[in-house]
N, C-alpha and C positions, 0 to 999 in steps of 0.2 A: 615361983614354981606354980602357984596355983593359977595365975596371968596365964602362965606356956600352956596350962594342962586345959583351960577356959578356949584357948584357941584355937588349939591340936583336935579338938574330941569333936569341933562339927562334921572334919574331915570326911570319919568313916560314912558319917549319913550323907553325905553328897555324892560319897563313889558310890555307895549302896542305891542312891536315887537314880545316878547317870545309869547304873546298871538294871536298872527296872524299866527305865524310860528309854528306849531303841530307837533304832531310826524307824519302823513301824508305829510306835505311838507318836514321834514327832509328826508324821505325813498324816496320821489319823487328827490330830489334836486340831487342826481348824476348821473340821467339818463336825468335831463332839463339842467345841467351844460355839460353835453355829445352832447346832440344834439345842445344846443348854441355853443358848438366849432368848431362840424362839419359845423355849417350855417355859422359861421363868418369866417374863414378862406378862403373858396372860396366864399363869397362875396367878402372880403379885394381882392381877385386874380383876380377877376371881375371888380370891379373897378382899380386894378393897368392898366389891358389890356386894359381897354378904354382909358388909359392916354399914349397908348404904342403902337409900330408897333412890332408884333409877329412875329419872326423866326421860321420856323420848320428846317430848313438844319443846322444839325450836332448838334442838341439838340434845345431843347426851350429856345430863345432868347428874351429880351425885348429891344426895345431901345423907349426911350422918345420920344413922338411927340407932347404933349402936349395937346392942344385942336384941335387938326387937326381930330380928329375921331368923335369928338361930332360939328364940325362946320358938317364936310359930313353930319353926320346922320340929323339936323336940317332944312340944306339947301336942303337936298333930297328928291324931288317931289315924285318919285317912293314909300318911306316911307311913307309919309306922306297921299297918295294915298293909301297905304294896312291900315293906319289907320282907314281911311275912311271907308271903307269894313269891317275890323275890328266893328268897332262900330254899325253898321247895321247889321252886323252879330250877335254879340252880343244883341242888342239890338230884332231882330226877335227873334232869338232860345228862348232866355229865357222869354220872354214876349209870346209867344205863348206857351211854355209849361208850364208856372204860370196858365195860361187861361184854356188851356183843364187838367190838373194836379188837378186843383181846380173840377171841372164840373166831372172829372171823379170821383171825391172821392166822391163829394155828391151824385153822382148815384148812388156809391157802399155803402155809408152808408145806404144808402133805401133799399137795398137787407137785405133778413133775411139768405134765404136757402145757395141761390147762390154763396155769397159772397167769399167765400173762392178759388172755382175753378175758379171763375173771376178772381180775384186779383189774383192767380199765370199765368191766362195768358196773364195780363197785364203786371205784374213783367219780366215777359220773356226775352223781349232785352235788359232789365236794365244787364242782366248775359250774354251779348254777348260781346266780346272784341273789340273795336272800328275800327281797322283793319278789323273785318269780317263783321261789319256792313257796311264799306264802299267796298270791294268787293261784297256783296250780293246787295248793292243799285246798283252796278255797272254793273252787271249783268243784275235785274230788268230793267233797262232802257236803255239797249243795244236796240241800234235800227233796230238787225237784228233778235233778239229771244229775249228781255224782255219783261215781262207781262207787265206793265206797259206802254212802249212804246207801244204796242200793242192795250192797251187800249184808249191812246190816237191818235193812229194813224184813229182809229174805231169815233173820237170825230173832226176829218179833222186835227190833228199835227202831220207832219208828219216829223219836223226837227229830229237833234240829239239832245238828251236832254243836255249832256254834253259837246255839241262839240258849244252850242250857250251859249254868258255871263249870259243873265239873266236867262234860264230854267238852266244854271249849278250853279248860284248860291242857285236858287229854288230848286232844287235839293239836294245838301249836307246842306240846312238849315235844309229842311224836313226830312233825315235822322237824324241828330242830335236831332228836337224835338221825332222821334219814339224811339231812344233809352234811351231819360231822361225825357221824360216824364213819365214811371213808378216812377220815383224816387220822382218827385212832387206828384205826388197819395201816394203814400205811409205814404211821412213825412205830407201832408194835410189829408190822412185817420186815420193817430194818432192822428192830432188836433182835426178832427170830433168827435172822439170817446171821449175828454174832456169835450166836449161841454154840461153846464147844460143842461140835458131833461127837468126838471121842468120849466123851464123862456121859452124853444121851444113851451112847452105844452099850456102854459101861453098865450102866443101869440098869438096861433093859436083860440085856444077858443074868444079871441078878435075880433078874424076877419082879422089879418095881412094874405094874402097872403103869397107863398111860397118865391116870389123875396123879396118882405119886410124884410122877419122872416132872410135872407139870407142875403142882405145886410145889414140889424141894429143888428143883435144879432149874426147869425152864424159866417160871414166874420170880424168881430171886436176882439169875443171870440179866431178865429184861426190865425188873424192877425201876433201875433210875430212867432209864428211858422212856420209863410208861410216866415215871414222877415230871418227865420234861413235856410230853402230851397230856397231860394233866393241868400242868398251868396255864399253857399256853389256850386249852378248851376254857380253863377257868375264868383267866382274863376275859374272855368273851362274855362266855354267857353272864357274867355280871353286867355288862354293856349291852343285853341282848333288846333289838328294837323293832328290827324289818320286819318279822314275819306277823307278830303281834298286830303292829300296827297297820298289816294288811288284811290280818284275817276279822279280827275282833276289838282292836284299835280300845281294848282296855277292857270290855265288855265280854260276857255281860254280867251285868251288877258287878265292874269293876274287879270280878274276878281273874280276869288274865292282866290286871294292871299295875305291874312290876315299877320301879322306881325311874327306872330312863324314859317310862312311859309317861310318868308324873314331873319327870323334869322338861321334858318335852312340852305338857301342858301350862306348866308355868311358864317357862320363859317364852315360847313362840304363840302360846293359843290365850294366856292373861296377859303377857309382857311383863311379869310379875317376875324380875329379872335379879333381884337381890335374894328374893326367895329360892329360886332356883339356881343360885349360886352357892347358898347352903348346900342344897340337896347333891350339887355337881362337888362339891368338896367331902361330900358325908362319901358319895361313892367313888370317888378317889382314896379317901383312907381304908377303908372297907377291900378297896384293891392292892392297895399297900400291903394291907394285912396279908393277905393271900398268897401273894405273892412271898414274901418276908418269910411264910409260912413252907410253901415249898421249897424256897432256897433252899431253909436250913437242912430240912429233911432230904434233900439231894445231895448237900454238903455232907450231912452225916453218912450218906450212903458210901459215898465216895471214901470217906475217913477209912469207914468199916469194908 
């Protein structure tokens, strides 16, 4: 009996697998098995070089160093220092354009006529490539001809915007939120448009104000979907490179010099390529986390 009953019980778990596994995921399954080869192979190469000192003279060499590239990266002030930055950076850009992303969408869903040629030219710098958004801010606040500088000069500032830490840091955060913040308008103008009218309707015949009807009914109903624009700005700006590296290129006194900016110096400007393969794996967990982080909170969204 216990023979029959060891052979009978895989049964349910294979009808239960055929029944997960569709003809959808069979047609899917040798382009996810494609791209999982392409990820894992220079991961695995990713982590061999941080365990290794990299040759470039007369081919690519490895020799083992062991923990000697993740003791550097740990003990290094300077790293530890662009994390800092990092995370303020992060932390401003995307928490201020969650804020005006949100505010502009509920203005635009108010519009009847308008809407449409609004929204494309808000849409606008979402279509600029992050290189020319960071030469065009670079430009703006030249202190000898931008508008900008000009404006402020007219307000008694009369420094260099990017030649002082904190107006350059001010500086490429601000560009950052003008070019993604359409993107939060966009994915919270799709939430809006989900939004029951009849329970808005409801409400307001009540007597709730507009902040009320806004914080209890509107911001709850668009809640996950703003958690789905949330990540997807997150995952960037942890990766953020372009505009840095055009406006201020880490400076000055290394104040706008975030981690991709340090990984970048290592491996392409010292070729210090085991080093920066720590640094490339610190901010891959670091994105893990993030991510990981929002899943669950959209998962529980969903639950609730």
């Amino acid at each position: 009996m216990s023979t029959a009953t060891q052979t009978r019980t895989p049964a349910p778990s294979r009808a239960r697998l055929r029944e997960r596994i569709g003809f959808n995921e069979w047609m899917m399954s040798p382009g996810i098995i494609l791209l999982g080869l392409l990820s894992i192979f220079p991961l695995i190469a990713l982590i061999t070089m941080s365990f290794s000192r990299v040759g470039l003279l007369g081919g690519i060499s490895l020799e083992w160093a062991g923990l000697d590239n993740w003791v550097r990266a740990i003990t290094d002030g300077d790293l530890w220092l662009s994390w800092g930055i990092t995370i303020i950076y992060f932390v401003a850009t995307v928490g201020i354009e969650m804020v005006l992303g949100v505010a502009i969408a509920v203005a635009l869903s108010k519009l009847i006529r308008t809407r449409g040629p609004m929204l494309v030219l808000i849409l606008l710098p979402m279509f600029v490539a992050p290189a020319i958004v960071g030469l065009l801010g670079r430009y703006l606040v030249d202190p000898t001809f931008g508008l900008y500088a000009w404006v402020l000069q007219a307000f008694g500032y009369t420094g260099d915007i990017l030649g002082e830490p904190v107006s350059a840091f001010v500086a490429v955060t601000l560009m950052d939120v003008w070019e993604w913040t359409p993107l939060i308008v966009l994915i919270a103008l799709a939430g809006l448009s989900g939004v029951n009218p009849s329970i808005v309707e409801a409400a307001s015949l009540d007597g709730a104000g507009e902040w009320k009807m806004f914080w209890n009914i509107v911001l709850p109903s668009i809640s996950s979907i703003l958690l789905v624009a949330l990540l997807i700005r997150s995952m960037d700006a942890v990766r953020y490179f372009d505009i840095i590296t055009v406006t201020t290129n880490g400076g000055p006194a290394n104040a706008t010099k975030i981690v991709p900016l340090r990984l970048y110096e290592a491996g392409f400007r010292f070729f210090d390529f085991g080093y920066a393969a720590v640094v490339g794996l610190m901010m891959l967990v670091v994105t893990i986390v993030i991510a990981r982080l929002f899943v669950r909170m959209l998962a529980g969204k969903k639950e609730s």
